[in-house]
MIFIRO-70833 format. One record per residue: residue in one letter; residue number from 0; x, z, y of N, C-alpha, C in turn. Coordinates in Angstrom, 2 decimals. Example, Ala and Ser with C-alpha at 12.3 -4.5 7.8 and 13.67 -1.06 7.14 Angstrom:
BEGIN
A, 0, 13.19, 7.80, -5.69, 12.30, 7.80, -4.50, 13.20, 7.80, -3.30
S, 1, 12.85, 7.08, -2.25, 13.67, 7.14, -1.06, 12.90, 7.87, 0.03
//
This chain:
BEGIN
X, 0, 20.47, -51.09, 49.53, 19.50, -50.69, 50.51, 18.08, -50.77, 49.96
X, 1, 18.07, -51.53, 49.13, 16.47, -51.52, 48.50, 16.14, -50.42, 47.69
X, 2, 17.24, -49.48, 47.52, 17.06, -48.30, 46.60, 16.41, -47.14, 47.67
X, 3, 17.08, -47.36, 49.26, 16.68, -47.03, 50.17, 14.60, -46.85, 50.42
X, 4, 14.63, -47.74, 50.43, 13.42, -48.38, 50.77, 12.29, -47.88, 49.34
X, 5, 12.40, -47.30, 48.13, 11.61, -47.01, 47.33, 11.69, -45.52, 47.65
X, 6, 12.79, -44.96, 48.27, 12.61, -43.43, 47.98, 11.44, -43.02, 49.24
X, 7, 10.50, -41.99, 48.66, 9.78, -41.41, 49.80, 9.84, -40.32, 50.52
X, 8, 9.64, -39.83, 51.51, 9.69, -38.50, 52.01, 9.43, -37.45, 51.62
X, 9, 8.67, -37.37, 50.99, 7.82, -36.15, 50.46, 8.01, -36.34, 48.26
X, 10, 8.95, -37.41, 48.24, 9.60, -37.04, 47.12, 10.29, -35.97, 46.37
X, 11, 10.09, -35.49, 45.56, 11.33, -34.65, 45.02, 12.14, -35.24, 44.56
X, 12, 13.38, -34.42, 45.41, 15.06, -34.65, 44.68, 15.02, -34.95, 43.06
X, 13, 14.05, -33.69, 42.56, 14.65, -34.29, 40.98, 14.41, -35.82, 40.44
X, 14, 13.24, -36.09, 41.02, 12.83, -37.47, 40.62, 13.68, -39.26, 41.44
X, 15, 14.41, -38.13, 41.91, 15.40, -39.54, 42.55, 16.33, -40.26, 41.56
X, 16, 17.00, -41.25, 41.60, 18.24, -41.77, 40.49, 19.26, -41.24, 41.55
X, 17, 20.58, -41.41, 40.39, 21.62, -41.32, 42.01, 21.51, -41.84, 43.08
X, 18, 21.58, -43.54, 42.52, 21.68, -44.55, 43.58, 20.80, -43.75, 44.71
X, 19, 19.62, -43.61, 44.39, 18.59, -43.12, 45.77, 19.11, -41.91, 46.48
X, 20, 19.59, -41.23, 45.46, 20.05, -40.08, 46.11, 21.59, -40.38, 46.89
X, 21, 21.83, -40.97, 46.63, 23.47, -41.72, 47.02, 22.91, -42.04, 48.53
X, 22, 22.25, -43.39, 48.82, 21.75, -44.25, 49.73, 21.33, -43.11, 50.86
X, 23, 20.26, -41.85, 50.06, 19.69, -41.25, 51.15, 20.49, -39.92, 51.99
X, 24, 21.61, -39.95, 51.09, 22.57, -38.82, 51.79, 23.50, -39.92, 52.63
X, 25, 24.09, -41.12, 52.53, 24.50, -42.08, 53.07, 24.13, -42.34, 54.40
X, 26, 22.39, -42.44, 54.87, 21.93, -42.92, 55.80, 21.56, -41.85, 56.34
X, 27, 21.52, -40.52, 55.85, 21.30, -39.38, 56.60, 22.72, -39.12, 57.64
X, 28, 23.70, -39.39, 57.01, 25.49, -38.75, 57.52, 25.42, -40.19, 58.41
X, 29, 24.89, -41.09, 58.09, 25.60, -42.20, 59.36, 24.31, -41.97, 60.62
X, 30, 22.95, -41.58, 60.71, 22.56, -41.38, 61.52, 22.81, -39.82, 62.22
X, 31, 23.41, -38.80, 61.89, 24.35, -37.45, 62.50, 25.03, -37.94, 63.10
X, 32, 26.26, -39.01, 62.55, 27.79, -39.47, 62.95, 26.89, -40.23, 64.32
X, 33, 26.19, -41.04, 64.34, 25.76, -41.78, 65.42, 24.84, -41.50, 66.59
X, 34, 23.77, -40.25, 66.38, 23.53, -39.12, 67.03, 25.27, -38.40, 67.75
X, 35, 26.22, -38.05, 67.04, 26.71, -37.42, 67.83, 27.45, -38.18, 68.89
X, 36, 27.88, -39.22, 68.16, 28.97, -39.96, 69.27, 28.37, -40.54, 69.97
X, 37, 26.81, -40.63, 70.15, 26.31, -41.30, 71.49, 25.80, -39.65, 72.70
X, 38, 26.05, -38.61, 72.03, 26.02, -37.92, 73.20, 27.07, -37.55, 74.22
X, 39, 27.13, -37.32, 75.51, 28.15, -37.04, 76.65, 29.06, -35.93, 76.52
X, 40, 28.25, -34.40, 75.66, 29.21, -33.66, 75.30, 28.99, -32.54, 74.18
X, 41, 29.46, -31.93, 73.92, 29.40, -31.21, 72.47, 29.28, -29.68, 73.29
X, 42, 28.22, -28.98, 71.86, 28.88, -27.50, 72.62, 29.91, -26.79, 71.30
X, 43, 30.40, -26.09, 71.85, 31.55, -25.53, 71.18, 31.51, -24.36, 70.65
X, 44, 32.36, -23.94, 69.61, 31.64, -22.33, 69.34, 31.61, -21.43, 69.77
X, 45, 31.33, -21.24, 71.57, 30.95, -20.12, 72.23, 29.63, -20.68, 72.77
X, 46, 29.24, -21.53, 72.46, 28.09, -22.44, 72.83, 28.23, -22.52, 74.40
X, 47, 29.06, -22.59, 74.41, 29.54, -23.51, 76.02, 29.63, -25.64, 76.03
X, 48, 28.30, -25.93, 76.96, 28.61, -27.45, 76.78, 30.22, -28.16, 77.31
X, 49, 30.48, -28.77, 76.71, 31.84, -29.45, 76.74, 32.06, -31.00, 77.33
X, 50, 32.04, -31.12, 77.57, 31.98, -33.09, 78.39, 32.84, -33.55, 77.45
X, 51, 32.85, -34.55, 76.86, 33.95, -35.64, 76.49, 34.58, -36.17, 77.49
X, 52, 35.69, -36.09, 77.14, 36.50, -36.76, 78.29, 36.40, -38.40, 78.64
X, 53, 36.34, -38.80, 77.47, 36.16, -40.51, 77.49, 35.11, -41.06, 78.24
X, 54, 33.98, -40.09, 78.31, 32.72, -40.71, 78.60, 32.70, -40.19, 80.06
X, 55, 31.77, -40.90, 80.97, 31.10, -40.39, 82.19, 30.02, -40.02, 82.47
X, 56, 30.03, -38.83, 83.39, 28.52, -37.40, 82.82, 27.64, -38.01, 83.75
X, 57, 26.65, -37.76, 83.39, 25.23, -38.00, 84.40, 25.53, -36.87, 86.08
X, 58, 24.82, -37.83, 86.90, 25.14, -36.84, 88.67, 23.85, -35.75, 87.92
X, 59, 22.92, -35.79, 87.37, 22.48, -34.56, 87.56, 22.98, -33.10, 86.52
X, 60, 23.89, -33.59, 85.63, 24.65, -32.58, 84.91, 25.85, -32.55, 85.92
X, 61, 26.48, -32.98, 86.73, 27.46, -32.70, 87.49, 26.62, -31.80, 88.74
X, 62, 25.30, -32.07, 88.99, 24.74, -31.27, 90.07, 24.55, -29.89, 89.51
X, 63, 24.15, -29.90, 88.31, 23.76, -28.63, 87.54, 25.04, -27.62, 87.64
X, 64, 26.18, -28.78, 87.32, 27.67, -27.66, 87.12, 27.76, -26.83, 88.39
X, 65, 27.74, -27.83, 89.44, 27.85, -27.44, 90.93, 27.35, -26.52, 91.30
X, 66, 26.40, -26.57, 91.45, 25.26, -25.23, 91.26, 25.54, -24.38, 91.00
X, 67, 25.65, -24.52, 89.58, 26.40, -22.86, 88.84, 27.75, -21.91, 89.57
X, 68, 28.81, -23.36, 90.05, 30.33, -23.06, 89.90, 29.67, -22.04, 91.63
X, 69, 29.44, -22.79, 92.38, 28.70, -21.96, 93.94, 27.91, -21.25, 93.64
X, 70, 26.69, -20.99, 92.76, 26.48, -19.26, 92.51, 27.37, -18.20, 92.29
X, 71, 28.47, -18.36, 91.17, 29.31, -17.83, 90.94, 30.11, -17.49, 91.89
X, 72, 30.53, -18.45, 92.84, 31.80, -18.37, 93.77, 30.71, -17.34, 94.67
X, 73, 29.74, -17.23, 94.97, 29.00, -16.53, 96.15, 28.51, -15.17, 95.51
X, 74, 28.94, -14.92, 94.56, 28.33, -13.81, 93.16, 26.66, -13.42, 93.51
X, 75, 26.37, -14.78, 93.02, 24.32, -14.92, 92.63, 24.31, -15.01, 91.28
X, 76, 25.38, -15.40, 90.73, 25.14, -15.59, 89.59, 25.32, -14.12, 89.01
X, 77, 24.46, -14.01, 88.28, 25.29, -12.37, 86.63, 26.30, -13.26, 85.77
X, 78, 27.09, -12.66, 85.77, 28.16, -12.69, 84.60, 28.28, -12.02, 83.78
X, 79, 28.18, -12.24, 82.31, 28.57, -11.21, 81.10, 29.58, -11.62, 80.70
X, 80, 30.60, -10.58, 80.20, 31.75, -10.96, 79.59, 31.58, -11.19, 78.10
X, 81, 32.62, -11.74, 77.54, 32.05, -12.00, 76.15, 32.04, -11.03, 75.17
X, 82, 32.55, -9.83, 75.17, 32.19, -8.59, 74.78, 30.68, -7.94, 74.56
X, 83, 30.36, -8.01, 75.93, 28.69, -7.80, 76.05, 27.85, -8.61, 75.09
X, 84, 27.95, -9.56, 75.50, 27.12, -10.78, 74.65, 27.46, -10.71, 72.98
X, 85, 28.39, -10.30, 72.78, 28.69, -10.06, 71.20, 27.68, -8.57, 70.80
X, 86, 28.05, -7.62, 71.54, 27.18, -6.38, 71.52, 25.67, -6.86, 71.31
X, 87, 25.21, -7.82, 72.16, 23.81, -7.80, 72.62, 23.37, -8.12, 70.96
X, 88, 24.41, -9.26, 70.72, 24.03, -10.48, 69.75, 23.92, -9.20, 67.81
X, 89, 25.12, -8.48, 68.47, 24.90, -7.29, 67.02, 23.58, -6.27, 67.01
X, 90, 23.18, -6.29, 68.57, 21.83, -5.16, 68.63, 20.84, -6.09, 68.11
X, 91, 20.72, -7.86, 68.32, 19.69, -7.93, 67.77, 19.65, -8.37, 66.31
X, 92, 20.93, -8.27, 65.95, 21.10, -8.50, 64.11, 20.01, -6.91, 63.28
X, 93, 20.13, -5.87, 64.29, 19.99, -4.73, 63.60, 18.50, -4.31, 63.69
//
């Protein structure tokens, strides 16, 4: 960890040893891993948020769902199918 503690931010990579470079890819992947597992839910690759099941959601993300699921059921909400949204997503590649 003290190898930790000499490397600087605004260092260049080339001028690191391993060790530093070891330590600082080390403490980068355990603060991701610990960022993720302290959040409630993941989004997925339709970028739809996902709840973990293990965990219990906040009332105002359960109010938010609610919301949505009764726009929908009352059709306030727009719906795109996922077709569209792929289209949209290729018009703005071009």
């Amino acid at each position: 960890m003290s190898e930790k503690a000499s490397v600087l931010s605004d260092q260049p990579v080339a001028q690191l040893t391993v060790r530093q470079l070891e330590a600082l890819i080390t403490a980068v992947v355990r603060r991701v891993v610990r960022e993720e597992l302290c959040r409630d839910y993941y989004v997925d690759a339709h970028g739809i948020k996902v709840l973990y099941k293990a965990e219990e959601a906040e009332p105002s993300y359960l109010a938010e769902l609610e919301e949505d699921f009764e726009a929908i059921q009352q059709d306030e909400a727009e719906l795109s199918s996922s077709e569209e949204i792929a289209q949209e997503l290729r018009n703005l590649a071009m």
